[in-house]
N, C-alpha and C positions, 0 to 999 in steps of 0.2 A: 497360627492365628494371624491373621491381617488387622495391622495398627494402622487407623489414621495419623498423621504426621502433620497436617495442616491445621492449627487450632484457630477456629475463628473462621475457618471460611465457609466462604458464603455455597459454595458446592464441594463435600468432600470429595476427591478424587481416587482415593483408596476406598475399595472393597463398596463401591456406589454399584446399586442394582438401578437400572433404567425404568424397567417394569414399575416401582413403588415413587419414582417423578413426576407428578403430574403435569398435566401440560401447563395450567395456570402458574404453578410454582417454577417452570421455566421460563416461562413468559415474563416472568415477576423479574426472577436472573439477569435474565436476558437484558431486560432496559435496565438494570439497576448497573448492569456492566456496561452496556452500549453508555448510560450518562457518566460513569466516570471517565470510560474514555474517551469521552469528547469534552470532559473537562481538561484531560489533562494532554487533547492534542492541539487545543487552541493552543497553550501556552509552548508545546512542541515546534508545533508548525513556527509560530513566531519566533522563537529564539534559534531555530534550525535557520530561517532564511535571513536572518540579521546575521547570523554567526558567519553562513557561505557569501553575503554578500560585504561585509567586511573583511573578513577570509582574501577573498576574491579580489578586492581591491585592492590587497596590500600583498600580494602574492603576484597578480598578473596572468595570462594567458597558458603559460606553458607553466609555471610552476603547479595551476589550478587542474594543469592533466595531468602530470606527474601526480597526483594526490588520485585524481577521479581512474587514471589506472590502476592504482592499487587497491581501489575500494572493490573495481570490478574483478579484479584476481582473486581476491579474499571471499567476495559473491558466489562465484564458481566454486573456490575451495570450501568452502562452508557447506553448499549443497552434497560434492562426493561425500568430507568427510563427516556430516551430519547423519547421512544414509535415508532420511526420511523420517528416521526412531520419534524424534519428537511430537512429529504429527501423528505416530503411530500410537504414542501416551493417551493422547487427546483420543481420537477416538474408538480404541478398544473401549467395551462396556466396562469390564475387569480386571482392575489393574491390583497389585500388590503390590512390599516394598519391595520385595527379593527382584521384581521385573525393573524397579527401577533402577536399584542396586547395581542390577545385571546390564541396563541401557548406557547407566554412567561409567562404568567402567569400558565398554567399550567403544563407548565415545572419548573419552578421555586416553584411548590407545589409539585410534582415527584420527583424532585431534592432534596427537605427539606425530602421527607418521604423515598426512598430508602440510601438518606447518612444517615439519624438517625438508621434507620433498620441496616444500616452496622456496625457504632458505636457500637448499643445495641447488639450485636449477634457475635462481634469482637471475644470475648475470643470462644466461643462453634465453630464460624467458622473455627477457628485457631485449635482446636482440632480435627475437622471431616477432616480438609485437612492435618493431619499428623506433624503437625509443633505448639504446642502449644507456644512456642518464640516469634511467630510474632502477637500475640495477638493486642500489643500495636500500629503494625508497621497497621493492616489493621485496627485499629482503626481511627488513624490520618488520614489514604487513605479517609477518608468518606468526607474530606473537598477537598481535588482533583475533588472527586464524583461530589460532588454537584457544580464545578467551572466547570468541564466540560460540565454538562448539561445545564447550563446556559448559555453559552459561547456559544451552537449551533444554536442558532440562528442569531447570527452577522455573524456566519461563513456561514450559510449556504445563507443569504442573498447576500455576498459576491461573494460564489458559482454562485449564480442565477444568477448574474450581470455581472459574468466572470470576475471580477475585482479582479486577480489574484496578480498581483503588490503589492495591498495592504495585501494581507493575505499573501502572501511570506515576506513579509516586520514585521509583525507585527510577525509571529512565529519564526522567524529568533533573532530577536530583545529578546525573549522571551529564545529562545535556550541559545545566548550568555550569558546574565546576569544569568538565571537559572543552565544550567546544567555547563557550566564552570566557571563563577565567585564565586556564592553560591556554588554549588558542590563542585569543586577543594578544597573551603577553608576549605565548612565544613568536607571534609574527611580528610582532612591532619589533623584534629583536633580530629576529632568524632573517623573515621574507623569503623562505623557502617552506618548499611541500612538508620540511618537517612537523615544522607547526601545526599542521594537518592534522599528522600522524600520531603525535607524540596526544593531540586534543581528543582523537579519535579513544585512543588507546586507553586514555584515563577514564574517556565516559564509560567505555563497557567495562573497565574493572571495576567501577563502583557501581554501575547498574544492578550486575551479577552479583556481588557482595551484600546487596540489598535486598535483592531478593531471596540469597539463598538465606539470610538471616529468619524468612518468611521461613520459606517450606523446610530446610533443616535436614535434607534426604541425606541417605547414608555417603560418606567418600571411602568408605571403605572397599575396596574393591572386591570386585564376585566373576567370577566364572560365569562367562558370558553366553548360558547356555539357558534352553528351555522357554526358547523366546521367540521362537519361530513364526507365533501370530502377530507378536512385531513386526519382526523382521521381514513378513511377505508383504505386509502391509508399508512399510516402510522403504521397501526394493521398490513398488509400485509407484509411489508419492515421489522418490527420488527421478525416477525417468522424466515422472511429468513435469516437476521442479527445472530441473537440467532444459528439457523443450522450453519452460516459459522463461528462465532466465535466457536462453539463446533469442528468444524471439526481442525480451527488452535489453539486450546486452551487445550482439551480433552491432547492432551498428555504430555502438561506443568501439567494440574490436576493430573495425572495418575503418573509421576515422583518425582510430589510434596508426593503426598500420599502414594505409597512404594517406594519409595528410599531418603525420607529423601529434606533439604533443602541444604543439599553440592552437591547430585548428580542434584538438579535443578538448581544451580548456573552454574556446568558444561554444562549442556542442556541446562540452557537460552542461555549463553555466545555461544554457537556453532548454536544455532538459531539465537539470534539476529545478529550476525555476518554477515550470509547469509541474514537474512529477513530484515533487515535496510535498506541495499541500495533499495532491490527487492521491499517493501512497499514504498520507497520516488518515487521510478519510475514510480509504477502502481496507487498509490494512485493520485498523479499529472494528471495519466490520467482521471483516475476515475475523478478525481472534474472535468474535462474540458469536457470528454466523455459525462459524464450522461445531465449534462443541454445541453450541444449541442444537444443530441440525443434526448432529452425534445421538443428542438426546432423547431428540422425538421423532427418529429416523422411518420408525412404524406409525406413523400419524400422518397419510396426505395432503389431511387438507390442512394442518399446520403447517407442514414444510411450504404448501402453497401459501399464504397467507404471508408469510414469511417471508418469502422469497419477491413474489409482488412487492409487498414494501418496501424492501432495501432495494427494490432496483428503482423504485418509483422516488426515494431519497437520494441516490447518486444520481439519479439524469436529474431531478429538480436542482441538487447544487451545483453539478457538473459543466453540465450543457450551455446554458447563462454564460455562466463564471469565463468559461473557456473559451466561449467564441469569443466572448468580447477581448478575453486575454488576447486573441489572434490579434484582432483587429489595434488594436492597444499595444503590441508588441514593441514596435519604435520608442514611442513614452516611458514604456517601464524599462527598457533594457539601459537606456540614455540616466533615466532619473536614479536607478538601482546602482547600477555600476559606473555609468562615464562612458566618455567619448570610448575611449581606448577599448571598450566592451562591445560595437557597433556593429562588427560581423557577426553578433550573437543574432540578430534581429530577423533574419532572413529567417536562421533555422528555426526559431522559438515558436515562428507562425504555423507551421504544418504537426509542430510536435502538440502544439496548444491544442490543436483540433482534434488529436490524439488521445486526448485524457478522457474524455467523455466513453470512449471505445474501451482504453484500457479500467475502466470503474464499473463496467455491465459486463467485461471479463471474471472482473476479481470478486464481484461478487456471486457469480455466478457457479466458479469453483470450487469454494468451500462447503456450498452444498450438495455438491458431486461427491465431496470428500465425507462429511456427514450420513450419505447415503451409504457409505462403501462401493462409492461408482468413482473410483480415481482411472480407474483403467479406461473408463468413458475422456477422461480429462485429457491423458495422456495421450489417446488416437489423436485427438483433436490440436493440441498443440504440437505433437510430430507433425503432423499433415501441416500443419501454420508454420513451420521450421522451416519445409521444404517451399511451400510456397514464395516464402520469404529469400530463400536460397534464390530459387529460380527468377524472382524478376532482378535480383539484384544483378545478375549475372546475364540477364536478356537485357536490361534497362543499363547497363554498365556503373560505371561507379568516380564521373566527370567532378562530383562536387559534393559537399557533406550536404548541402542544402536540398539537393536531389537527393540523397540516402535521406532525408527529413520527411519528405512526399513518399518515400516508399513504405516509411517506418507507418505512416499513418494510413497506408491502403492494406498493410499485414494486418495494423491492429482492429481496422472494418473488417477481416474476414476471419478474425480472431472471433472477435464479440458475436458475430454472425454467428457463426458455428453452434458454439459455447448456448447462446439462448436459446437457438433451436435447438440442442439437445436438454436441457434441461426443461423447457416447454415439454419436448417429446414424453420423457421420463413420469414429469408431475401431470400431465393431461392437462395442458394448460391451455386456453381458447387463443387465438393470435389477438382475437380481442382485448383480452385482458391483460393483454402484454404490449401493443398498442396504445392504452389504456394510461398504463407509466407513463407515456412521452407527449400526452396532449398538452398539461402543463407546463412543463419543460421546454418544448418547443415554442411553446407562446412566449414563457420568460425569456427565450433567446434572440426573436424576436424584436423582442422591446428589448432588452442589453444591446444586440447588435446596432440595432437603430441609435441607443443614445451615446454608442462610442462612436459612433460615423460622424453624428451629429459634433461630438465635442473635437472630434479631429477639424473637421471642417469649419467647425467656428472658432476655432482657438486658435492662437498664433502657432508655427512650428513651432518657435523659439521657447516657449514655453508648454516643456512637456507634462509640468507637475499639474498644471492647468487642466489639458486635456483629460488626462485621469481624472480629477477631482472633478469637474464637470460630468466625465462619463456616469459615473458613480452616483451621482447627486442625480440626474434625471433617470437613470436606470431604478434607482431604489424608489422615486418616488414615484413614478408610472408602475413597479410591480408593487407596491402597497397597495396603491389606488385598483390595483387590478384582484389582487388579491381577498381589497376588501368588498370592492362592487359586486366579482365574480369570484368569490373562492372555489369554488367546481371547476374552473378551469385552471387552476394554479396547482391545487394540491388532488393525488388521485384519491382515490378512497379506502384502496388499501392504507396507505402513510396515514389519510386522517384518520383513520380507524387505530393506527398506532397511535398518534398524536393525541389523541381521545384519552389515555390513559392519564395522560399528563394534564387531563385539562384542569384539575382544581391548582393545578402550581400554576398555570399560563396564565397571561393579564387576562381577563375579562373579555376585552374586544377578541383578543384571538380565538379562545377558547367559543365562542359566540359565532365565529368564521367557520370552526371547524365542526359546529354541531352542523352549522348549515350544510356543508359538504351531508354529513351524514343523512341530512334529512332527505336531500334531493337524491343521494343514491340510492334510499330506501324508498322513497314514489319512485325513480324509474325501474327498480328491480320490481314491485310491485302492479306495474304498467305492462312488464315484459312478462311476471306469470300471467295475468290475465290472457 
């Protein structure tokens, strides 16, 4: 007999038939978990980049690689010894406990044998990535290793159940005491990469702890057999996993290895800058996308519906946000971190242009994954691997700020790819996919223009100025624009989501969004005639 084990969630994950979900009642899910995670990545996002930029200042260039290398050792090791299992929980229709029983135990046997491998091989891996220093720092990472692989499975049961409230709640909780309580102290004391490590190390124990107090799954261990429709499913996700961390990892390697661990602290700091908020936002979708899309995987024109939206939501934040970050780059690098942070500033500009690219990737994946089209994912990021490989090695490799410009013409033919095949897959019009970007483009536009405008009218010497100008003419020219013309701000897919929410919205908004709706409904009406 198959026991639920989840009390209180909002989608049971045990012994769930798909067939008897209706679409409504996913749809329901779906924003009820999309809103808590984005309650709980505002507060993510902020206390991740005060944490790294405090961090940052009180650690310095080269102790800030020595951390950002071990994060990316632990990245890679997580993916082999995870195997893919937990996205394989997520979308099987059918799960039971014995299967999970069965995934924890040998994850928990993956977990023991790539953290000791990492351990034993610490000092020679430390010498082949150019950095013989951080020996000791990816030695300790090996205990990270092994917490995070074990941790995937509470998380991903979580996932499955859409029971977002509680996993925003438990990594939240996890953030605070880890990266600012422990952190802050030990760096004011340490001022090495320990502090990092030791702050890293505590959020995911109490993350995990938190969560598993939620779902409760067995630690007993089981014979890790009879699991094969994981396990092919899981072999699958892993390759493609492996290609997309190479494609956003390869040139943290590639910096690490000829330029030392000062020029990687520069290059983490001007990527995670960009990539922190840009991962809180698409990842958020990711977890809600993929089991949604799991769930109504027999439904086109939902998966279409769906899929328009959230891409029509990352290029309206995205696009805006990022150019103007480009353009902005000097001000925030100077005002965030200091003089001493100034050769971040080059690379921050071509990675900022990047994020827009890598947010119509990441959403575009988990609905691959949804479909049981991973093998589709995975061509596609192999073939982006090699691409990647080869200009690196045509275009050479004179300066991290040239690996920055390359990083951003992989991730254009990443996104490229990736949208035409899931257009191809859902029948989707190049219209309607064009469609997403007329708002968004407009907004970037008018961003672009009022950061140019604030550079050029504000003193250099005063970079907090510049910002705060950009920001103030930006917001008020896309109000004004938003409220004159909301058909050109928001697509009609998103207002059609935003629609649901309209009795919580102020008034004036929800009064913008019907307008969208009206005018899409005369021109589809226009266009049967």
């Amino acid at each position: 007999m198959q026991i639920s084990f989840v009390a209180k969630a909002p989608l049971d994950p045990v012994n769930r038939d798909d067939a008897t979900i209706s679409r409504s009642t996913v749809a329901h899910l779906a924003l009820r978990a999309a809103k808590w995670n984005y309650i709980g990545v505002v507060f993510r996002v902020v206390i991740q980049l005060i944490a790294q930029i405090v961090l940052a200042r009180f650690l310095g260039p080269a102790e800030f690689g020595y951390y950002a290398l071990c994060f990316m050792v632990v990245g890679v090791g997580y993916l082999l010894a995870e195997m893919g299992l937990s996205s394989a929980l997520i979308q099987t229709r059918s799960l039971t406990n014995n299967d999970i029983q069965r995934v924890w135990t040998l994850l928990v046997i993956s977990g023991l044998l790539w953290a000791g491998l990492l351990a034993a091989v610490a000092e020679q891996l430390a010498l082949l990535l150019g950095n013989p220093e951080a020996a000791a720092y990816l030695r300790f990472a090996a205990i990270p290793l092994f917490l995070q692989v074990i941790a995937s499975v509470a998380l991903a049961l979580l996932r499955k159940s859409l029971d977002f409230k509680r996993i925003q709640l438990a990594q939240l909780t996890g953030m605070i005491v880890g990266q600012v309580f422990v952190g802050f102290t030990l760096a004011v004391i340490l001022h090495t990469a320990w502090a990092m490590l030791w702050a890293w190390l505590v959020q995911l124990l109490i993350s995990w702890i938190l969560m598993f107090t939620t779902v409760r799954h067995r630690l007993i261990p089981a014979w890790p057999q009879g699991i094969n429709h994981l396990s092919w499913f899981g072999a699958r996700a892993l390759t493609t996993n492996i290609a997309n961390w190479l494609i956003e990892n390869l040139d943290n390697l590639l910096v690490a290895r000829f330029f030392g661990a000062r020029s990687l602290g520069f290059y983490a700091v001007s990527y995670n800058l960009v990539r922190y908020p840009t991962n809180h936002l698409v990842t958020t979708l990711q977890s809600v996308l993929f089991p949604t899309s799991a769930a109504i995987q027999n439904d086109p024109s939902a998966l279409r519906a769906a899929y328009l939206a959230t891409l029509s939501l990352v290029a309206v934040v995205t696009v805006p946000v990022f150019i103007s970050a480009a353009i902005l780059a000097e001000p925030l690098i100077l005002v965030l971190y200091g003089q001493e942070w100034k050769e971040a500033i080059a690379m921050m500009q071509p990675l900022a242009l990047a994020m827009p690219l890598h947010a119509m990737t990441a959403v575009s994946g988990p609905l691959l994954w949804g479909m049981n089209r991973v093998g589709t994912e995975s061509l596609l990021q192999w073939f982006t691997v090699f691409c990647f490989l080869g200009l690196v090695i045509v275009l050479g490799l004179a300066t991290p700020v040239q690996l920055a410009w390359v990083v951003f013409g992989v991730y254009l033919i990443r996104a490229f790819l990736l949208v035409l095949a899931v257009m191809r897959i859902l029948d989707l019009r190049l219209g309607e996919v064009i469609g997403c970007f007329r708002g968004p483009l407009v907004l970037a536009c008018v961003a672009a223009g009022s950061a140019v405008l604030a550079v050029a009218f504000a003193n250099a010497h005063y970079a907090l100025i510049q910002i705060g100008l950009a920001i103030v003419i930006a917001g008020s020219l896309s109000f004004a624009l938003f409220w004159l013309a909301p058909g050109w701000v928001l697509a009609p897919g998103l207002a059609r989501v935003l629609r649901r929410f309209s009795g919580r919205l102020p008034q004036s908004v929800a009064s913008r969004i019907e307008a969208i709706m009206r005018e899409n409904e005369h021109r589809t009406n226009r266009e049967q005639r």
